[in-house]
Structure formats: C-alpha cells, structure tokens
N, C-alpha and C positions, 0 to 999 in steps of 0.2 A: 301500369302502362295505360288502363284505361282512362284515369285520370287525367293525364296528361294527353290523351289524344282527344278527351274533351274539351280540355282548356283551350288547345292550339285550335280546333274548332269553334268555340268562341269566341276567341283573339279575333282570327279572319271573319268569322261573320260581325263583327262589330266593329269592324276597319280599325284596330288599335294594333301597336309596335309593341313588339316582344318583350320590351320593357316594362309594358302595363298603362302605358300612357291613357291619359283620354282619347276617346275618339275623336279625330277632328273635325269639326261642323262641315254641315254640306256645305255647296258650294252654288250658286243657282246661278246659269245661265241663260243670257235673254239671244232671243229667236229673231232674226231679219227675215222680212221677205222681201226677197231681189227681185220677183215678177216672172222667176224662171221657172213653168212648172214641171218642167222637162229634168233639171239640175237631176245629175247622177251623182254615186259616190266620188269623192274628190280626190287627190291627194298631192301633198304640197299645196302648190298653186294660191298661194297666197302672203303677201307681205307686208310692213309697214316701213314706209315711203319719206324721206327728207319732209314731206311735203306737210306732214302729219295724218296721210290718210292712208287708208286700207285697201291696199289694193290685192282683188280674188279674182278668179276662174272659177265658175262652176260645172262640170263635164256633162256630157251628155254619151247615150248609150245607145242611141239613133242613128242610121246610117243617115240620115238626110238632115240630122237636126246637130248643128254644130255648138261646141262651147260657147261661152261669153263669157266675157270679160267688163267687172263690174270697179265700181272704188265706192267705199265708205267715209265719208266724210265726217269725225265726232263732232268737230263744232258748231256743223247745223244738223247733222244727227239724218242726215240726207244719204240715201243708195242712188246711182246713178248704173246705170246700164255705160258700157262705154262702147262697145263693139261685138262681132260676131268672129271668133280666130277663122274660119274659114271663109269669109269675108278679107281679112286681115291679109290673109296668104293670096289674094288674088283667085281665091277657086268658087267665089261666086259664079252659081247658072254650072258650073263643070259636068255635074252631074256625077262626080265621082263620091266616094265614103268622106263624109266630113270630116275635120280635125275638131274631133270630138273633146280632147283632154288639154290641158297642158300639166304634165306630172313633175314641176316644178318650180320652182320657186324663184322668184324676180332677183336679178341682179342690179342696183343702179349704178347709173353712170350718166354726168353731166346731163343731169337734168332729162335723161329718159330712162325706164325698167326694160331691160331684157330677158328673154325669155325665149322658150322653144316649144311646141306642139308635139301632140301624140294622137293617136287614134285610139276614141272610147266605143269602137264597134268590134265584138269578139265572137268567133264562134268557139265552142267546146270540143277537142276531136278527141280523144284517147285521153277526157280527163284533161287532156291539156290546153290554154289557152292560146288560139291563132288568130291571127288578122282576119276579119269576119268578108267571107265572099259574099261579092257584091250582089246585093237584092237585082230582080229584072231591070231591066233598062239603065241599070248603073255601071260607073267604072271602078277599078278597083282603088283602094288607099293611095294617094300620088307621094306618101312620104310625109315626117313632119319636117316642120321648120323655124328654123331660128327669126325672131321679130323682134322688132324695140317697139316702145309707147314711148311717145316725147309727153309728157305730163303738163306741156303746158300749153299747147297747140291740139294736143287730143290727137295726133295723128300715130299711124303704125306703119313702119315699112318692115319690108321682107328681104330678110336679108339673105337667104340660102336656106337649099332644100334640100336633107336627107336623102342619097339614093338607094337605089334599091328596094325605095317603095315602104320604107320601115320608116317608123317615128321615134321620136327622142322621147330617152325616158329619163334621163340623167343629165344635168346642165351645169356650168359655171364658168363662170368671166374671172377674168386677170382685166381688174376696169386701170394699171398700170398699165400693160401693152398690149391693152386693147385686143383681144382676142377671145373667143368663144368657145366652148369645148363643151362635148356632147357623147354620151352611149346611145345607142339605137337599140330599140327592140325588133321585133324578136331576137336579132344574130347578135349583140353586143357589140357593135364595129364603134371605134371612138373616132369619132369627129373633131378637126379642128377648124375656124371658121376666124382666119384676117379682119377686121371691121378696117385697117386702110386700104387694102388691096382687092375688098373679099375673096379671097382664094379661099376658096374650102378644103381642105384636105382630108381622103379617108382612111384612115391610118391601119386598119384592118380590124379583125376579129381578136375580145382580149381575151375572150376564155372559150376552147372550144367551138360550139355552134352556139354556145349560148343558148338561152331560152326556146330557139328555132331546133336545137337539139333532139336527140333522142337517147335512152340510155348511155350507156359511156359519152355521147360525147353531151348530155346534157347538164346546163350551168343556170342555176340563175344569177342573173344580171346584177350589178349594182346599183342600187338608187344613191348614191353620193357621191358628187366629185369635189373635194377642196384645191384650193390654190392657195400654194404659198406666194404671198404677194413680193419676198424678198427676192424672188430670183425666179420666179414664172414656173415654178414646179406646179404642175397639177396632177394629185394622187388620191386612187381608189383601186378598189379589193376584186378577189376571185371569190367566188366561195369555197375554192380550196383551204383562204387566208391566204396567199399571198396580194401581196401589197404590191401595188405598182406605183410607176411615176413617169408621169410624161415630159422631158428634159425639154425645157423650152430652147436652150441653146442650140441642139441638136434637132429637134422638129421629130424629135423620137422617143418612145416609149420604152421604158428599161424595167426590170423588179429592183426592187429592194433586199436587197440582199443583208442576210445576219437576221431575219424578226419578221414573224409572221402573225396573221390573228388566229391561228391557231391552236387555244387555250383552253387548257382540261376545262378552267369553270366556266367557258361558253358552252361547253356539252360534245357530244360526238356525232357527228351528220357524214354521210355518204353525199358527195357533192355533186354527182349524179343522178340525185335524185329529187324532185320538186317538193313544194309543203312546206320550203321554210328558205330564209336565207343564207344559209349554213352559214358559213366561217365570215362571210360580208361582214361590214358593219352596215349597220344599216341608214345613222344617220352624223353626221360629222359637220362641224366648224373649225377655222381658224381662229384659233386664241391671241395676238399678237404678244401680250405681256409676253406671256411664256415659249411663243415663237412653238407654238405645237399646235395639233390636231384631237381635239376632244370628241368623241363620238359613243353611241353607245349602240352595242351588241344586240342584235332583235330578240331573237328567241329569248335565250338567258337575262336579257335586260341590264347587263352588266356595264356599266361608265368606264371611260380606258379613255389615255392621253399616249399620240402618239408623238413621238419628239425625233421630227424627218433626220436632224443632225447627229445623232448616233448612232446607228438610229436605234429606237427602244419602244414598246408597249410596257405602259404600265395599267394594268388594271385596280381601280378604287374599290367600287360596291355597286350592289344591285340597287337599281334608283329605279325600280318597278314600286309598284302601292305597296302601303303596310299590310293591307291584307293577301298580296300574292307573296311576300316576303315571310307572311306567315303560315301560308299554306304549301311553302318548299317546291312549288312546280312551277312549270312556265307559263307564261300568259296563254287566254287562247288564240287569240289571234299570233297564229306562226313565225309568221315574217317579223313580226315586233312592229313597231309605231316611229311612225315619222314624224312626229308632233315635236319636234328635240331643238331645242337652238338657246344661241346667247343671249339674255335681257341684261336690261338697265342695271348696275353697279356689278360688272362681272358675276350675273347669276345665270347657268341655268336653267332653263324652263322646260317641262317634259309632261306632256299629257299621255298617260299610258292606262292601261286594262290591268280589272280584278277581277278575282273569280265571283264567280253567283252562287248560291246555295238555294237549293230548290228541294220542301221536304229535307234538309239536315243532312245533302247531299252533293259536290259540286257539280255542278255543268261541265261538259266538257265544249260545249257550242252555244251559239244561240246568243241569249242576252250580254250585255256586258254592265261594267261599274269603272269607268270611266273617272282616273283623279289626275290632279293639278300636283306635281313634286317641280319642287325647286331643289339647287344644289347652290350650293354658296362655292365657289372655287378657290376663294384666300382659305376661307376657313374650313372648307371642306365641307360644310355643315350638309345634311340631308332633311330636308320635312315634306313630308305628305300633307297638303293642306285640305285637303279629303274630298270625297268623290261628289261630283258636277252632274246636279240634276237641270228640267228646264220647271218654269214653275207651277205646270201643271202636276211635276211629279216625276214623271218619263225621262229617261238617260240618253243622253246623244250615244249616237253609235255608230261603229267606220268612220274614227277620227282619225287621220293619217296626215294631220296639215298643222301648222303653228304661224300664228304673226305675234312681235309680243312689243304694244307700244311704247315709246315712253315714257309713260306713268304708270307702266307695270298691267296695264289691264291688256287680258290675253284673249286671244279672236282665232277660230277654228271654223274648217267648214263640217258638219256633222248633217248626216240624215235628224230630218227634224219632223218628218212625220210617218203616221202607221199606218195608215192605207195604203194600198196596190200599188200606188207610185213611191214612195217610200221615198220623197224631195229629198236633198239635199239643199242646204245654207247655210249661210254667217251665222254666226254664235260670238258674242263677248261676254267672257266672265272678266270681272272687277278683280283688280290687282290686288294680288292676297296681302294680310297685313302681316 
C-alpha cells in the first residue's frame, strides 16, 4: 500500500496521466499591460470577436474606480483602452458605487458585442458577500446594466438597468430574436431585455433568495445561461440541479422535468449552504451539430452533454489536469473555473487548477498550477497540454475567463503580479500543437 501511495504521489507531482505518460511540457504565457493599475480579479468578460480582436473587461474592486473596457488587436500587436463601463451606463459624476465588473462574456450581433455589468465593490457580513455600503458622500449600487459596443464606430449604448439596485452576473442573447437575458446578484431574479421594443421584464426570483439568502433559503446563483437558437429556449440550473428553461413562446420560465444535474459523481453538497456551486454547472455552450448543451461541473470538474429534446444528461469524464485526476480530490478553487468554451475544429478548451505539493504534502489553499486541457468532441479525445507558467517562472492565478482565437491561440485574464495590488491582465498562450 505504501508503494502505491508513493507512486500516485509522484504521478501528481510530476503532472503525468495514470497511464504513465510523459509529462507534458509547460506551457509559457506572455503578460499585456493594459495601463490599468487598478484591474482586479476578472471573470468571464472576455472574447474573441468577427473582427479578429480581443475584446476584455478588466474589474475593479473600488467604489469610485469603475471597469474598463479594452480590445487587443494581433495583427499590430496593439492594446487600446476603449472606455470606462460606468461612463457607458451614463453614471458619470453620479457619485454612486461604480460598475466595477462585467461577469460575462460578449455576445455578438451585427456588427456590435453585448453585454451586461456588475458590481466589483463587496463588503464581507457573516462570511458572506454583500453589495458593499456606500463609502461617505456616496450613493448606493444604481444596479447593472445591459450595453452594446458597435465595433466599428467605437460607441456603447445602454440599453436597461437591472432594478432593485442588483447587477447582472449571468447573461446571454438569442442574436435570432433579438433578446437579452440576465440573473441578478445577490436575489437571482432572471431578466429579460426586447432589443426592438426594449421592454425589460423581471421574471422573478429562480431559486429562493438566492445568494441574498440566509440558511434554508440560501442558493448560489448560476453563472451560465445557454440559448437554444432553434426555438428561443434559454436554460440554466438551481444548485439543487434542477434545470430550468425559459419558453420563449410563452415569456415564461418552466423546469425541466424527467433529468436533473444531480449525480452521484458530481459529489453531495447541501444547497444551502455557500463554498461551492453545488449541483449548478458551472459553465455551458451550445453545440449546434449535436443540437445539445456541453458544460462542465465546477467542483468535481466532470464534462456532461445535455440534450434539451429528451431530455437526458450524459456525463463523459473528468477533464480537470492529470495531476488533479491523480490525486482523486477536487480542485481547490470550489466553485470550479470558468475558463470553458468551444474552439476552432469542434474542440473544447478548458483552463482549470492542480494541486501543489509543498514539503511532499498537498495544499489545500493558497498557490495554484494552472493547465490548458482540450477535449476533442467527434473523437472524444482528452489531453492536458500541461501547466501555464509566465516567463519569469510564476503561475497566473484566479483564472476564471477564456477567449480562444482562431488559430487556436488562448487569451485569459489572470493576476499577473505579486505585490499588494496583486494587477490583473491579458495573458495569451500559443495554440497547443
């Protein structure tokens, strides 16, 4: 037994697959500075664009110091600042709590990116995160809001504002019939948002009080909404695991009924209680070939295809690193990583966390090892193309974002430095071969 509990110990500290493979080479990632030195941890809020450029948020954690909004251009190798989201939203001079985040990732549509804002000012009450009261002479959060960039005019309008003073944490467009759709933090209330009529509508509360909760009735939120573009379904989770869908025909929100993501090998969590996403998924695309929903599980890191029309979960494999596959536990970062989306020839692309060994012992907090897994979806294929340094040496860390160009080369926003301010920026790693 001790044998073998040294081996699996060597396996994970030498990031190799239980088959004995090689290890696979690092991976070196190059560092942008955007000019932001304010930039907080990020997540989502970054994509790549018709246009061939890169377009990111990077958050701020400042009641007075709002996001911005940058694009990266490869072919002159050029960062441009494009705007200030609280600017955007018309709350210049207000004196209220900036729209410090946008916690999601661009839709496009005829030639402009949409998107929604959040608030990156928190206080801490009970352990738990709240909307952060307003320093002297300020007002409080006025809510976030849904915006478009026209990408070729350089302009932003605003298109509607979250009430109740909450910002959007979860976004996505149906860019067929033109409509918006949003969760709110803290309560979870789903939003939907006309682009010909603008009529906003707020559909209510999907789980509970949501993140605004307290024991029984507390939930965390979902960070993923998909749309089926065939019929205007847009569907996301409880952390109960149930599955909902909001019936576009209807202008109303139903569950799905017969399949839940409720699965022995995601693990067992009390959904009242915070630290992790429980039953959610965490992060999800539409597939069109296969006319399903691909997503994969935070905590357990498990891949699952949901197929709306029978409906059915099927779950694949753990597409977490070789070395967390060989150490049998879960990532440390709880909620699992949002780094997850489709690239160039139906692949895949997933930046996720490995454990660390410090003294021939693992971490349970603190540093991480950070790799690049692809999945091949015809052939099912799995590879860890192994873990992403910068070239100093040092590991990006609180990577919770994915753009993937293409030519295959992948763009994340990561803390990039170790000082007291602890920046946030761009990172491109080169497309693995």
């Amino acid at each position: 037994m001790r044998v073998v509990s040294v081996l699996t110990a060597l396996l994970a500290l030498a990031g190799c697959a239980s088959t004995g493979a090689a290890p696979p080479a690092k991976l070196t990632a190059r560092i942008f500075d955007s000019g932001f030195a304010q930039a907080h941890d990020s997540f989502n809020g970054i994509s790549a664009a018709s246009d061939g450029n890169i377009y990111y948020v990077l958050s701020s954690a400042k009641a007075d110091i709002g996001a911005r909004m940058f694009r990266y251009d490869p072919k002159t190798d050029t960062v441009r600042q494009l705007g200030d989201l609280t600017e955007a939203c018309g709350e210049k001079g207000s004196k209220a709590i900036v729209q410090g985040k946008s916690h999601v990732s661009f839709a496009e549509s005829g030639g402009k990116l949409y998107f929604a804002t959040h608030l990156g000012y928190y206080d801490v009450v009970d352990g738990q995160e709240k909307a952060g009261a307003p320093p002297p002479g300020m007002k409080p959060y006025p809510g976030g809001h849904f915006l478009s960039y026209d990408m070729a005019s350089g302009k932003f309008e605003d298109l509607g504002l979250a009430p109740r003073h909450e910002g959007i944490i979860t976004f996505a467009m149906d860019t067929q019939r033109r409509r918006l759709y949003g969760i709110t933090w803290p309560g979870g209330r789903f939003l939907r948002l006309d682009l010909a009529t603008r009529n906003l509508r707020d559909l209510g509360p999907t789980s509970e009080e949501g993140e605004a909760g307290k024991g029984a009735t507390f939930r965390t939120i979902c960070r993923s909404l998909t749309v089926n573009p065939d019929d205007g379904s847009a569907y996301f989770t409880t952390s109960d695991g149930v599955i909902h869908r909001y019936v576009y025909a209807r202008d109303a929100i139903e569950t799905v009924a017969g399949e839940s993501l409720k699965k022995d090998y995601f693990g067992r969590y009390n959904p009242s209680t915070g630290g992790s996403m429980a039953y959610n998924w965490r992060q999800t695309f539409w597939y069109a070939p296969e006319k399903a929903i691909y997503g994969v599980h935070g905590n357990s890191g498990y891949l699952f295809r949901f197929l709306p029309a029978t409906p059915r979960v099927e779950v694949f494999e753990r597409i977490t690193s070789e070395p967390s596959k060989a150490s049998g536990m879960f990532d440390q970062f709880n909620y699992g990583y949002l780094g997850f989306a489709l690239g160039p020839g139906g692949t895949i692309y997933y930046l996720t966390g490995g454990p660390v060994y410090e003294g021939g012992r693992r971490e349970s907090r603190g540093r991480e090892n950070l790799h690049l897994i692809t999945w091949d979806i015809s052939a099912r294929r799995y590879r860890d193309h192994g873990p992403i340094v910068f070239p100093d040496g040092r590991r990006p860390t609180y990577v919770n974002s994915i753009a993937v160009a293409s030519d295959g080369s992948v763009y994340a926003l990561a803390r990039v430095a170790d000082d007291a301010h602890a920046r946030s920026d761009l990172m491109r790693i080169a497309g693995p071969k």
